[in-house]
mmCIF file of the N, C-alpha and C atoms, coordinates in Angstrom:
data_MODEL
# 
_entry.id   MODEL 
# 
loop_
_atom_site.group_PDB 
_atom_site.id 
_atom_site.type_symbol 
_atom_site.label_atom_id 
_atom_site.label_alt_id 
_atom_site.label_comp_id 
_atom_site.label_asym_id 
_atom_site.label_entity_id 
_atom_site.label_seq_id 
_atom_site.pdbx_PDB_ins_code 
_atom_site.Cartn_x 
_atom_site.Cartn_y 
_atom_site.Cartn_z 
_atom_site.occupancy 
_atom_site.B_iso_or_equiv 
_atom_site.pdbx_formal_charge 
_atom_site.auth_seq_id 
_atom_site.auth_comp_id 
_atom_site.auth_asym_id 
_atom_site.auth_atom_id 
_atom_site.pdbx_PDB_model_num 
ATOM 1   N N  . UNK A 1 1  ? 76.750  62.763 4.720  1.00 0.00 ? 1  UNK A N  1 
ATOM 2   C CA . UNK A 1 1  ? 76.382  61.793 5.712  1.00 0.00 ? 1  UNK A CA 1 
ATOM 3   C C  . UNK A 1 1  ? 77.643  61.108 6.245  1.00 0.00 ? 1  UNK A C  1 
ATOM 4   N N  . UNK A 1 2  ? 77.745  60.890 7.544  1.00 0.00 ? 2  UNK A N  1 
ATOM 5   C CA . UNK A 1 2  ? 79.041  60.435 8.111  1.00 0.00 ? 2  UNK A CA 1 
ATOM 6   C C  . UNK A 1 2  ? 78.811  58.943 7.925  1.00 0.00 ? 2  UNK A C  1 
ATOM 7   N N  . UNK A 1 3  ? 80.187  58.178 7.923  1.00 0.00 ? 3  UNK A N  1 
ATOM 8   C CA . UNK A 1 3  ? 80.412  57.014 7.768  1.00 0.00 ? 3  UNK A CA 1 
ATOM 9   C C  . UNK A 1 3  ? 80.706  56.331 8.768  1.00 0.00 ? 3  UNK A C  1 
ATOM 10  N N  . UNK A 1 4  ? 80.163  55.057 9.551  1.00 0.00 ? 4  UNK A N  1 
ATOM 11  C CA . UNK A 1 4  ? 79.823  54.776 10.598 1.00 0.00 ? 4  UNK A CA 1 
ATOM 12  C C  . UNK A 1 4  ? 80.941  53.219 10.681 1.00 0.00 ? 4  UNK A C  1 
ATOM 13  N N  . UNK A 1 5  ? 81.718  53.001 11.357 1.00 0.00 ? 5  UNK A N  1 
ATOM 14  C CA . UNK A 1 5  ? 82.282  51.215 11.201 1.00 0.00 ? 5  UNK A CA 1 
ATOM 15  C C  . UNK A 1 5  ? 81.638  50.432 12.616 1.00 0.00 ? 5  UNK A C  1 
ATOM 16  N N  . UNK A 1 6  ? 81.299  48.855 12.049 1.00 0.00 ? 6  UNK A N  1 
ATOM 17  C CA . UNK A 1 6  ? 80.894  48.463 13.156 1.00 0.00 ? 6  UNK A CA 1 
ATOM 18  C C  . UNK A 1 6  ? 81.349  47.136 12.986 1.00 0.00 ? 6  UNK A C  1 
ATOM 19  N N  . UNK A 1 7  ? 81.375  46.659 13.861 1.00 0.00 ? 7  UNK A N  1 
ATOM 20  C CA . UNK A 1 7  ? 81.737  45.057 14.182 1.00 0.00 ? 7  UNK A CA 1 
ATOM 21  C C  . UNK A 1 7  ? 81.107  44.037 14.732 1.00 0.00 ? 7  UNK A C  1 
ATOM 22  N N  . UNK A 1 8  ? 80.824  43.006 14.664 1.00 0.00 ? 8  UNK A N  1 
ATOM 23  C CA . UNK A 1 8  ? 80.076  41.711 15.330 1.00 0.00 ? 8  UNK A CA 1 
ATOM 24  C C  . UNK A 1 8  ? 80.873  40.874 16.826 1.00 0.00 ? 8  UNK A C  1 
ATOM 25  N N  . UNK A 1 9  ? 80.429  41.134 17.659 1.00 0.00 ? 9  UNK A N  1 
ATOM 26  C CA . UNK A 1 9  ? 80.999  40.539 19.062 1.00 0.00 ? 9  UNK A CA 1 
ATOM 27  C C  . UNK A 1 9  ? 80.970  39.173 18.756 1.00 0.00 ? 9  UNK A C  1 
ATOM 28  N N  . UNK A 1 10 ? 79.731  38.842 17.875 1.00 0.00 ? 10 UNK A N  1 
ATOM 29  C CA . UNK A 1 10 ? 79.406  37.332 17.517 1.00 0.00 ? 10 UNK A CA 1 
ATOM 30  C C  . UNK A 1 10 ? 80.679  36.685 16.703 1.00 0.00 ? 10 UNK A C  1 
ATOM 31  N N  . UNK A 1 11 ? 80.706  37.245 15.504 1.00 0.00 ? 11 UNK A N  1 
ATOM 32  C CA . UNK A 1 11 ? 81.105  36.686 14.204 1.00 0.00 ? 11 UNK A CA 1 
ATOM 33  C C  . UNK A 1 11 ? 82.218  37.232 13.799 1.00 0.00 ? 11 UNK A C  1 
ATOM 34  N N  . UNK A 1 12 ? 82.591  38.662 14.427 1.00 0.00 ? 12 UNK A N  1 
ATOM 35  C CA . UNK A 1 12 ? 83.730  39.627 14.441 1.00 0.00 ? 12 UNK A CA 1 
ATOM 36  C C  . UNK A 1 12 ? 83.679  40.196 12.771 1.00 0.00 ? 12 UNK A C  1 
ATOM 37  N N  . UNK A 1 13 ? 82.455  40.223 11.922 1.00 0.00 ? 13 UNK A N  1 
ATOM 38  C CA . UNK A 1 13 ? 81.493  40.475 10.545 1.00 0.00 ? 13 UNK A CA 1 
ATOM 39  C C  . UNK A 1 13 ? 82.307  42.356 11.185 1.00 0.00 ? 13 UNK A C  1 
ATOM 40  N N  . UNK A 1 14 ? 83.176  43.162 10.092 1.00 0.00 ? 14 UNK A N  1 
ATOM 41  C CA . UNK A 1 14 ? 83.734  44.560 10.247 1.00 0.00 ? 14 UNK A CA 1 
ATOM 42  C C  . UNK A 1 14 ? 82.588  45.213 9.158  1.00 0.00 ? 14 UNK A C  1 
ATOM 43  N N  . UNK A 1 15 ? 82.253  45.985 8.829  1.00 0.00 ? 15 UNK A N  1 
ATOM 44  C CA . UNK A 1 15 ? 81.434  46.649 7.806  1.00 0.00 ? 15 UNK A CA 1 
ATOM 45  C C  . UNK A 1 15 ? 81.297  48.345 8.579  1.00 0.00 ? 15 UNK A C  1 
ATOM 46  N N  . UNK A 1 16 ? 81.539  48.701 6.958  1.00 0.00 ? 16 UNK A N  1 
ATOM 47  C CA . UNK A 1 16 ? 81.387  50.458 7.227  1.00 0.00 ? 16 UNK A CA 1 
ATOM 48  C C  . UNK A 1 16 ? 79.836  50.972 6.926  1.00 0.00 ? 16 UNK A C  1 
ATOM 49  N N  . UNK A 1 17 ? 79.073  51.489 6.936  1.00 0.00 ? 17 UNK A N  1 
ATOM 50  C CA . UNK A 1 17 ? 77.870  52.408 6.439  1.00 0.00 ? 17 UNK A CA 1 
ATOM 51  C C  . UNK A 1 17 ? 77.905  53.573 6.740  1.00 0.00 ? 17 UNK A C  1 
ATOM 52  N N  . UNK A 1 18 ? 76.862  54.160 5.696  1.00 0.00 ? 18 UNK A N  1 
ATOM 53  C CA . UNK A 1 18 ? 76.764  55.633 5.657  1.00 0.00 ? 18 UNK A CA 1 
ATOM 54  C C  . UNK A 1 18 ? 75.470  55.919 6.865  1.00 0.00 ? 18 UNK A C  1 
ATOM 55  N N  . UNK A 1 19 ? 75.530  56.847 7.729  1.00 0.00 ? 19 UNK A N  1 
ATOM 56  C CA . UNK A 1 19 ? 73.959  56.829 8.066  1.00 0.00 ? 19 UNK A CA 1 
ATOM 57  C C  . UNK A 1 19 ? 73.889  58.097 8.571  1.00 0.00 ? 19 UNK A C  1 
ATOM 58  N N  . UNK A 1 20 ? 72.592  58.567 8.549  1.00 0.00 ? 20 UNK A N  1 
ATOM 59  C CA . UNK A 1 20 ? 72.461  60.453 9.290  1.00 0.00 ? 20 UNK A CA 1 
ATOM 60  C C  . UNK A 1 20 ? 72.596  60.173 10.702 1.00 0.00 ? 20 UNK A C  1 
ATOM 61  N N  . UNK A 1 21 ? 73.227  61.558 11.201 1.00 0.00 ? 21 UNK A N  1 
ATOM 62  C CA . UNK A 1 21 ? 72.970  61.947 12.538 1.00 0.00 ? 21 UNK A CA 1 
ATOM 63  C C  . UNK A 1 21 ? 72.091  61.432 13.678 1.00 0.00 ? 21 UNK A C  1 
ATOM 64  N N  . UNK A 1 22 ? 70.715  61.450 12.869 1.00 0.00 ? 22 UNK A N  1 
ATOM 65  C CA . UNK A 1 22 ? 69.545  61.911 13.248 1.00 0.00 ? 22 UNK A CA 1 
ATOM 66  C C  . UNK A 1 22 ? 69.577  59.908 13.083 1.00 0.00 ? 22 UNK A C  1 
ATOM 67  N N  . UNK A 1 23 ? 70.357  58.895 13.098 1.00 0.00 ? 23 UNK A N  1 
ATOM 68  C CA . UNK A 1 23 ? 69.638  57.582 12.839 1.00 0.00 ? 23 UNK A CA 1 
ATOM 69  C C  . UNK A 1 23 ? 70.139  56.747 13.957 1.00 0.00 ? 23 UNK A C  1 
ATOM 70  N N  . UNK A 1 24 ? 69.001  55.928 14.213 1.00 0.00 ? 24 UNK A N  1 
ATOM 71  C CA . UNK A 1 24 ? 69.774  55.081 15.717 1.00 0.00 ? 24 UNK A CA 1 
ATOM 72  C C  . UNK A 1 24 ? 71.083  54.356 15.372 1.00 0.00 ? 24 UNK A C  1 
ATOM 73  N N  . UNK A 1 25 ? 71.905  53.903 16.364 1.00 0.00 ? 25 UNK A N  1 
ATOM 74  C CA . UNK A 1 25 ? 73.260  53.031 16.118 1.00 0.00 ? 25 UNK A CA 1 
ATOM 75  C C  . UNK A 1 25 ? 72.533  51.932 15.339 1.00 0.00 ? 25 UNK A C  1 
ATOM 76  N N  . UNK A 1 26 ? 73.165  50.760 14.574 1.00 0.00 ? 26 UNK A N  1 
ATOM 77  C CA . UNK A 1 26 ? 72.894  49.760 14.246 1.00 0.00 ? 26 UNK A CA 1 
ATOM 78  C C  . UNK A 1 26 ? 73.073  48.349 16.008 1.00 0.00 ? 26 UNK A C  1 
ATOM 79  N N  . UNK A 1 27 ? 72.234  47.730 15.523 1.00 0.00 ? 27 UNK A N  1 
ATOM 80  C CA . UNK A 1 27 ? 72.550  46.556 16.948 1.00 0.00 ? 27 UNK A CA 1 
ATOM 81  C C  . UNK A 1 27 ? 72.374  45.165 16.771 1.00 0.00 ? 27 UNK A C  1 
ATOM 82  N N  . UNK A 1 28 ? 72.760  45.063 15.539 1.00 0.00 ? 28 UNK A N  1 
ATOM 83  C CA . UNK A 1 28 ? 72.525  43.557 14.757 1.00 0.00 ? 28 UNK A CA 1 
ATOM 84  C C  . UNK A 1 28 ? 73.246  43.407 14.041 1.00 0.00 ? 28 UNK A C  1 
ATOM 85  N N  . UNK A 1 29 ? 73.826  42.397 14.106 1.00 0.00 ? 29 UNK A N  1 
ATOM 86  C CA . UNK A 1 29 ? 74.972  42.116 12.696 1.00 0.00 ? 29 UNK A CA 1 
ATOM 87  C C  . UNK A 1 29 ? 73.674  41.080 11.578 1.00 0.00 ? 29 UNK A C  1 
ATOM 88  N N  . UNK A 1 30 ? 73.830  41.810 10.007 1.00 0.00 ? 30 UNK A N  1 
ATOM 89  C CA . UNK A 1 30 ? 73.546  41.479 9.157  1.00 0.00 ? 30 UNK A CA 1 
ATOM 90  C C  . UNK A 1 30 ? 73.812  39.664 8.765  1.00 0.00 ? 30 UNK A C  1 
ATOM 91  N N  . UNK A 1 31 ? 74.948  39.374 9.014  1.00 0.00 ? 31 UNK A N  1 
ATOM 92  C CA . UNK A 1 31 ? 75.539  37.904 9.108  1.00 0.00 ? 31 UNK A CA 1 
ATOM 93  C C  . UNK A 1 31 ? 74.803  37.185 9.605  1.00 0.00 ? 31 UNK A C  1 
ATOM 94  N N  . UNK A 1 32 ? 74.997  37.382 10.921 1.00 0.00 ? 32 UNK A N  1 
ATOM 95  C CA . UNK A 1 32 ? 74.719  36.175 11.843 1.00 0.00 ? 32 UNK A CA 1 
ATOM 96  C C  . UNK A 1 32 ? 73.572  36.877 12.751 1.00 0.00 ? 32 UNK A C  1 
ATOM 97  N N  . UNK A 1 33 ? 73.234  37.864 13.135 1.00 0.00 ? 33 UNK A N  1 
ATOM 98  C CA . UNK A 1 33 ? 72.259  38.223 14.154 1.00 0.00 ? 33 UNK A CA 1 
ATOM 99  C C  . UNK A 1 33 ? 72.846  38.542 15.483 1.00 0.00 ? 33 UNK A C  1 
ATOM 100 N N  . UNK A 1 34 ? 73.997  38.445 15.389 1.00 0.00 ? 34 UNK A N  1 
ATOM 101 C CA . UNK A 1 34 ? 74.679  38.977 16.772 1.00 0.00 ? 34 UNK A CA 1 
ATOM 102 C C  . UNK A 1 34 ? 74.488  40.262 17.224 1.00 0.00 ? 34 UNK A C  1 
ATOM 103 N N  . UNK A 1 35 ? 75.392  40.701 18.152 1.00 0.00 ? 35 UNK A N  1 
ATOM 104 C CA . UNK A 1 35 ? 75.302  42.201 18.834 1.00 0.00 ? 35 UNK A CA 1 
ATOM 105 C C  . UNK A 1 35 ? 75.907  42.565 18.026 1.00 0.00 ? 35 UNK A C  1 
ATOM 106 N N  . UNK A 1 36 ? 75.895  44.008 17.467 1.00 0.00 ? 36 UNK A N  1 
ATOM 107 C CA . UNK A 1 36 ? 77.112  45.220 16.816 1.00 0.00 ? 36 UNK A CA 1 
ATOM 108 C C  . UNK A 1 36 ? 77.802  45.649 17.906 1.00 0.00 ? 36 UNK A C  1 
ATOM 109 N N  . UNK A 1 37 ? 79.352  46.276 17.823 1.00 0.00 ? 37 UNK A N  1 
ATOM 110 C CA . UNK A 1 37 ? 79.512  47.009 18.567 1.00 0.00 ? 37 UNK A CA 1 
ATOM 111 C C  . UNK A 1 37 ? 79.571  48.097 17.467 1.00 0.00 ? 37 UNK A C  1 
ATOM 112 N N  . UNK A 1 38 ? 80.189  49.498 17.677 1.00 0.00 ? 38 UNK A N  1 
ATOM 113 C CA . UNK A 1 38 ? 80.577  50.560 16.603 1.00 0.00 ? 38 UNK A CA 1 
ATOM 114 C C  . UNK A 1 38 ? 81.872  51.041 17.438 1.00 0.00 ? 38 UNK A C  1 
ATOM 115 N N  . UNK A 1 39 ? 82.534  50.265 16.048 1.00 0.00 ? 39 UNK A N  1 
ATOM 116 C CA . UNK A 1 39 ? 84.136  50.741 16.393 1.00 0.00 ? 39 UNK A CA 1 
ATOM 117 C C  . UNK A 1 39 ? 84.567  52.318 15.656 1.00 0.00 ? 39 UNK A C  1 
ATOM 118 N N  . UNK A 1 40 ? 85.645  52.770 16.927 1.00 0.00 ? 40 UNK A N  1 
ATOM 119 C CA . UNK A 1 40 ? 85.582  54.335 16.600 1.00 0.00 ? 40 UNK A CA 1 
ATOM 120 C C  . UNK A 1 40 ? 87.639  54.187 16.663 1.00 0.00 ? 40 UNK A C  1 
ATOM 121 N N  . UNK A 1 41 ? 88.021  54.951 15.599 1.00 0.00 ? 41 UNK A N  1 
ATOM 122 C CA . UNK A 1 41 ? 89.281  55.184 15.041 1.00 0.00 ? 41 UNK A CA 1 
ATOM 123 C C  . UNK A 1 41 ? 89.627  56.524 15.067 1.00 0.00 ? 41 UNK A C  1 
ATOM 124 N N  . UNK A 1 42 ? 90.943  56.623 14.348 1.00 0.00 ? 42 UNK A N  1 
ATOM 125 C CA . UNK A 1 42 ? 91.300  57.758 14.230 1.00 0.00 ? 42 UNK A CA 1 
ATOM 126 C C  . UNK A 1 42 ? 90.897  57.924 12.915 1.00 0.00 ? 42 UNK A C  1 
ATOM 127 N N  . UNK A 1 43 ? 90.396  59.413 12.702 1.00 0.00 ? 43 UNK A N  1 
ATOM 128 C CA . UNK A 1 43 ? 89.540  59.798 11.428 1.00 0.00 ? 43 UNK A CA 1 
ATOM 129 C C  . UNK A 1 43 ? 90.502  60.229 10.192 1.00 0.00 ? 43 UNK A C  1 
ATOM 130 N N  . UNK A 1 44 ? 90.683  60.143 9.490  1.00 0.00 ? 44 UNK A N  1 
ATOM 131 C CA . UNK A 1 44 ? 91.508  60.957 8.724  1.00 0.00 ? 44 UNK A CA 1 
ATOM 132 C C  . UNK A 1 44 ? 90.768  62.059 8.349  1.00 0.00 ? 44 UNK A C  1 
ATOM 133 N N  . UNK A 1 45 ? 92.610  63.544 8.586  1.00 0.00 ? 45 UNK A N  1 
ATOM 134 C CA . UNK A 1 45 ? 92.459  64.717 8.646  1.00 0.00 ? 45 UNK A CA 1 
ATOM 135 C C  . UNK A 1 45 ? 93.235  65.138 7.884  1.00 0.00 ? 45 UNK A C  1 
ATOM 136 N N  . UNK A 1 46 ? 93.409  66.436 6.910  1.00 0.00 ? 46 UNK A N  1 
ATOM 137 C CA . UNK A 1 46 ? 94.358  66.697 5.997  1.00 0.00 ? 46 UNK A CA 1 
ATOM 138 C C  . UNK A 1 46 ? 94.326  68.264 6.190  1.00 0.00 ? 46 UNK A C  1 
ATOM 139 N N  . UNK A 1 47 ? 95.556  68.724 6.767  1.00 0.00 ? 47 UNK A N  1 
ATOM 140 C CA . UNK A 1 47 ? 95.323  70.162 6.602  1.00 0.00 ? 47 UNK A CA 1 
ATOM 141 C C  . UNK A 1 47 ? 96.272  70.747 6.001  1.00 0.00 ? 47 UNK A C  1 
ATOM 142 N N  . UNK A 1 48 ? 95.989  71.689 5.087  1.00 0.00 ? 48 UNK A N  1 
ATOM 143 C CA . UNK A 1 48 ? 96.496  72.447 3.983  1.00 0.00 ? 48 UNK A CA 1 
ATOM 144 C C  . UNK A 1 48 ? 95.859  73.739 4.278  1.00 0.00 ? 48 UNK A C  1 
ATOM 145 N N  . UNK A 1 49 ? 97.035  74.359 3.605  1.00 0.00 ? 49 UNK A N  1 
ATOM 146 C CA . UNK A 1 49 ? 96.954  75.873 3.985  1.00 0.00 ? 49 UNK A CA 1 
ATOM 147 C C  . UNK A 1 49 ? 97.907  76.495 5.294  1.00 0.00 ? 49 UNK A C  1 
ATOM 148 N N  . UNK A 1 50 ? 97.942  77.571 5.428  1.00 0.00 ? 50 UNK A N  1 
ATOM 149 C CA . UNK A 1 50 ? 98.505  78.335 6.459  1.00 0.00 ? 50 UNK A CA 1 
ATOM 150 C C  . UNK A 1 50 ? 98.158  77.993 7.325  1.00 0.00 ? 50 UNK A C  1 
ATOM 151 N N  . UNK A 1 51 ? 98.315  78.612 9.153  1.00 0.00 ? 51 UNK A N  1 
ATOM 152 C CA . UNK A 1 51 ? 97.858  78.649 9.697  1.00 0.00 ? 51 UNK A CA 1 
ATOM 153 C C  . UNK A 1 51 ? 97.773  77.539 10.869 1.00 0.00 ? 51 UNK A C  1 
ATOM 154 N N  . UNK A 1 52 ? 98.310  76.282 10.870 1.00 0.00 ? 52 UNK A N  1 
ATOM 155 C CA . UNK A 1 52 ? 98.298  75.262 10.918 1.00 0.00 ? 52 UNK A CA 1 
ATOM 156 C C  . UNK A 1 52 ? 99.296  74.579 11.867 1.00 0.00 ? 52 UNK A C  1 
ATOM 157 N N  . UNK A 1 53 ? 100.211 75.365 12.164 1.00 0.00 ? 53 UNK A N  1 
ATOM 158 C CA . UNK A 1 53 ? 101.635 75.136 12.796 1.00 0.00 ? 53 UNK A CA 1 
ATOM 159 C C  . UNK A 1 53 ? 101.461 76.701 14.055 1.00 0.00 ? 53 UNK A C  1 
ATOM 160 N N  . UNK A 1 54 ? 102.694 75.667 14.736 1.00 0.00 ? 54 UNK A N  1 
ATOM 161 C CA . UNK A 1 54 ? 102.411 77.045 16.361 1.00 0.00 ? 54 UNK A CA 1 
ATOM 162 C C  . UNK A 1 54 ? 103.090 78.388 16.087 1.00 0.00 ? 54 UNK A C  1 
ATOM 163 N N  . UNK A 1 55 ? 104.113 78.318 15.276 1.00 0.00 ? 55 UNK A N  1 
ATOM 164 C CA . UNK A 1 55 ? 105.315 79.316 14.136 1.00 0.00 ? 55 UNK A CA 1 
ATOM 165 C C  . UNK A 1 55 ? 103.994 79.819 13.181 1.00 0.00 ? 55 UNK A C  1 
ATOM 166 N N  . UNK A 1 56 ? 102.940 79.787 12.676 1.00 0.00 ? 56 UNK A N  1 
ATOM 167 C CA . UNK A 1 56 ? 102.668 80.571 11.739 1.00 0.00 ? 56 UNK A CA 1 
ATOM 168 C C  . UNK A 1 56 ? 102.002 81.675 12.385 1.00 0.00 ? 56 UNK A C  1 
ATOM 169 N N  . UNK A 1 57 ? 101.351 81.922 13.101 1.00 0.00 ? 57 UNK A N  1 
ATOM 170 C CA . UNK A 1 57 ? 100.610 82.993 14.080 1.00 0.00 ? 57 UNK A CA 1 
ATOM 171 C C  . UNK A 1 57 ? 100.851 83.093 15.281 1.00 0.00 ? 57 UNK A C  1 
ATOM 172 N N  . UNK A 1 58 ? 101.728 82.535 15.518 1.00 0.00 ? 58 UNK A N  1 
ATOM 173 C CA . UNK A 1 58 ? 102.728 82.919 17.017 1.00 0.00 ? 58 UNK A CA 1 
ATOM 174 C C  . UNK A 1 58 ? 103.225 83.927 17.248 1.00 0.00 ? 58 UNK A C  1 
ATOM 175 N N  . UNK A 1 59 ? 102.723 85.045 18.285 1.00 0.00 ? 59 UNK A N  1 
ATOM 176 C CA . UNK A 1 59 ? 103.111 86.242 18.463 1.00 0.00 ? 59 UNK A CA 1 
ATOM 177 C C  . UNK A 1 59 ? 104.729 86.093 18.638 1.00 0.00 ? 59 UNK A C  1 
ATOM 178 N N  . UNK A 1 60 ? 105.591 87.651 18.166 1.00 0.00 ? 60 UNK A N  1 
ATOM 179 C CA . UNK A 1 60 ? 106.883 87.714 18.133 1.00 0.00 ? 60 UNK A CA 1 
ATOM 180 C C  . UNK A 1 60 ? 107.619 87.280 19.510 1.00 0.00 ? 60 UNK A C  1 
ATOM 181 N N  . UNK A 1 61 ? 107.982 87.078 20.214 1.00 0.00 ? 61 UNK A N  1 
ATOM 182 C CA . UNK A 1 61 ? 108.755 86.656 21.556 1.00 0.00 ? 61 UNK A CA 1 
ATOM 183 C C  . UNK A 1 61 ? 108.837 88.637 22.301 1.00 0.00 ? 61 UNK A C  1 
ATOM 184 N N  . UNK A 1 62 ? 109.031 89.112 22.687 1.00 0.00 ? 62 UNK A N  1 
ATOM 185 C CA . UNK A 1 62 ? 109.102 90.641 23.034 1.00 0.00 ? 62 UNK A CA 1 
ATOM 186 C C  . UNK A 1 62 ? 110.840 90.854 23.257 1.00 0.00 ? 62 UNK A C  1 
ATOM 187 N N  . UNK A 1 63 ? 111.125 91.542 22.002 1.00 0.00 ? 63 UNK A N  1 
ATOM 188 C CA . UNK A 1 63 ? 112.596 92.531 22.003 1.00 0.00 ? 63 UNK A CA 1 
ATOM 189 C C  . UNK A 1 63 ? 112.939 93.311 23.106 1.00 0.00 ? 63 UNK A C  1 
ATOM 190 N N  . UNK A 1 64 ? 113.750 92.460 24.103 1.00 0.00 ? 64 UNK A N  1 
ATOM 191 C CA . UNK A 1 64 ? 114.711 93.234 25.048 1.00 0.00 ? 64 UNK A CA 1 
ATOM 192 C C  . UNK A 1 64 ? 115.668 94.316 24.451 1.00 0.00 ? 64 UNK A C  1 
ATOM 193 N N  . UNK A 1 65 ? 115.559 95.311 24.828 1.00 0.00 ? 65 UNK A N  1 
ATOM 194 C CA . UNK A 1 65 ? 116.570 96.248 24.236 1.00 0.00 ? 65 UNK A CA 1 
ATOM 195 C C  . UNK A 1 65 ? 118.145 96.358 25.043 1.00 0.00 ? 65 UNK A C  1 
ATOM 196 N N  . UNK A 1 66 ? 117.828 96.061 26.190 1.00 0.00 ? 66 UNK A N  1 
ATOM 197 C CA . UNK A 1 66 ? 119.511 95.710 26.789 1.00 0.00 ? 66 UNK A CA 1 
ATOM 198 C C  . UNK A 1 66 ? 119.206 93.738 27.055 1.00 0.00 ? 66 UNK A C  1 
ATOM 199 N N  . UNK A 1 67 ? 119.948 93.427 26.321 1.00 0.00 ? 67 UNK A N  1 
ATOM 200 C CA . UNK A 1 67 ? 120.266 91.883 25.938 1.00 0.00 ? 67 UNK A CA 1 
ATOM 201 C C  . UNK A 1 67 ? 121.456 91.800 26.962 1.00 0.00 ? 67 UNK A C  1 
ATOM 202 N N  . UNK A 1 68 ? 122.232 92.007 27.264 1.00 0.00 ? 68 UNK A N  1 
ATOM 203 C CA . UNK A 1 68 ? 123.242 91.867 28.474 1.00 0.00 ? 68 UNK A CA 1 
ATOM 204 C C  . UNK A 1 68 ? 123.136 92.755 29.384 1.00 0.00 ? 68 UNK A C  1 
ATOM 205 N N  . UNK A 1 69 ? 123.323 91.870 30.459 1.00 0.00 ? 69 UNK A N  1 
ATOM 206 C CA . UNK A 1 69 ? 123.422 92.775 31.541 1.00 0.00 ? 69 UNK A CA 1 
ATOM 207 C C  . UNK A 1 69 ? 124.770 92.577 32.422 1.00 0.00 ? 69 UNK A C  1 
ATOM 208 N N  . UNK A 1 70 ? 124.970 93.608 33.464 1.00 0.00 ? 70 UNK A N  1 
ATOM 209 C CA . UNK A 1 70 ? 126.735 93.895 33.675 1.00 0.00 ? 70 UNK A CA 1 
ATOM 210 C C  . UNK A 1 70 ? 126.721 92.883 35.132 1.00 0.00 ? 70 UNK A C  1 
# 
């Protein structure tokens, strides 16, 4: 289940929850009764493994066979 952050326009109340896909936004702050907004960040990403960089599966550059010319 993804983890959702939201904030109070009212009370500026930050809180994270878990909630499905499939569930409406929240639109109440628990605190005070204000509006929610749902604040959106940068997610943390971790990549490991190959594959990952423009050098690991980057086709070869194509071998000129006359490299100088006269």
């Amino acid at each position: 289940m993804p983890i959702y952050s939201y904030k109070c326009k009212k009370c500026a109340h930050a809180f994270d929850i878990n909630q499905a896909l499939s569930e409406d936004a929240l639109t109440i702050c628990p605190e005070c009764k204000g509006n929610l907004i749902k604040v959106f960040g940068l997610g943390d990403v971790t990549f490991k493994g190959s594959g990952f960089y423009k050098t690991d599966n980057a086709a070869s550059p194509p071998k000129n066979s006359s490299s100088s010319e006269s």
